[in-house]
N, C-alpha and C positions, 0 to 999 in steps of 0.2 A: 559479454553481450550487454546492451543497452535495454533498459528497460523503464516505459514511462507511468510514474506516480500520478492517479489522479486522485485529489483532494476535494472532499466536499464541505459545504455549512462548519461546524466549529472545528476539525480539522483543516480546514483550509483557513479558519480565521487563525489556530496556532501556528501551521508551518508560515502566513503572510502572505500565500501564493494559493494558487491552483492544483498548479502541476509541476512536479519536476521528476527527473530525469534521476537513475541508476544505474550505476554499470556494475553488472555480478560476474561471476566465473559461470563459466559454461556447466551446466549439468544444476543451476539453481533452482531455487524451489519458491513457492511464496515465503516460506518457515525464514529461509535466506536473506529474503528480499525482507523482512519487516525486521531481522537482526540488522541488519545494514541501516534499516531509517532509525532504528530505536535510536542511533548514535548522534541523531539530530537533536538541539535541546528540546525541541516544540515537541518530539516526539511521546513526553511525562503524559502530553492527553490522552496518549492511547489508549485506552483498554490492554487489559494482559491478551485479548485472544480478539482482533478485531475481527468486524466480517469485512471480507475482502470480495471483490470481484476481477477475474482476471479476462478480458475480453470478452464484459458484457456479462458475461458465465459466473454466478457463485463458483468460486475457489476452494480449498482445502490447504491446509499449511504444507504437506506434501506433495502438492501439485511441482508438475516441473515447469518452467518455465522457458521463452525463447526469445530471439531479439526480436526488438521490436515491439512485444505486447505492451498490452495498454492494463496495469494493476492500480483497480480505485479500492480506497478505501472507503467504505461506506461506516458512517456515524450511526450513535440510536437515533432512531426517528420515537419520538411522544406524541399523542395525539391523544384525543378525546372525544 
C-alpha cells in the first residue's frame, strides 16, 4: 500500500520537500511507516518518538494503517 508523508517547518526544511510518498506491506502500522523513513539520511532530525498525525487524527505508533492515508509528521512548536 501507498502511503503519503506530510512534512512540516524543520522537518520539511531536512527531508527538502513537503511531501513524499511510501509504500508499506499490507497490515502496517505508523511504528512501520517511521522505521521505513528513519532510512532516509534527513531522517537523524527525528526525535526518537515523533508526534504523528494520521488523517488529520493524532496517531499512536500502533495504529494500522491503509492506502492512501495522509501520515504528517508534526515538529515541536516553542512559543512564548
Amino acid at each position: 500500500m501507498r502511503v503519503t508523508i506530510r512534512l512540516f517547518a524543520s522537518y520539511a526544511e531536512a527531508f527538502g520537500r513537503e511531501a513524499l510518498s511510501l509504500d508499506l506491506g499490507d497490515g502496517a502500522t505508523v511504528a512501520d511507516c517511521l522505521a521505513l523513513l528513519r532510512a532516509e539520511p534527513a531522517a537523524a532530525r527525528l526525535p526518537p518518538s515523533p508526534l504523528v498525525a494520521v488523517n488529520q487524527r493524532y496517531a499512536r505508533p500502533e495504529a494500522a494503517l491503509a492506502e492512501g492515508d495522509e501520515v504528517a509528521l508534526i515538529p515541536p512548536v516553542a512559543g512564548g
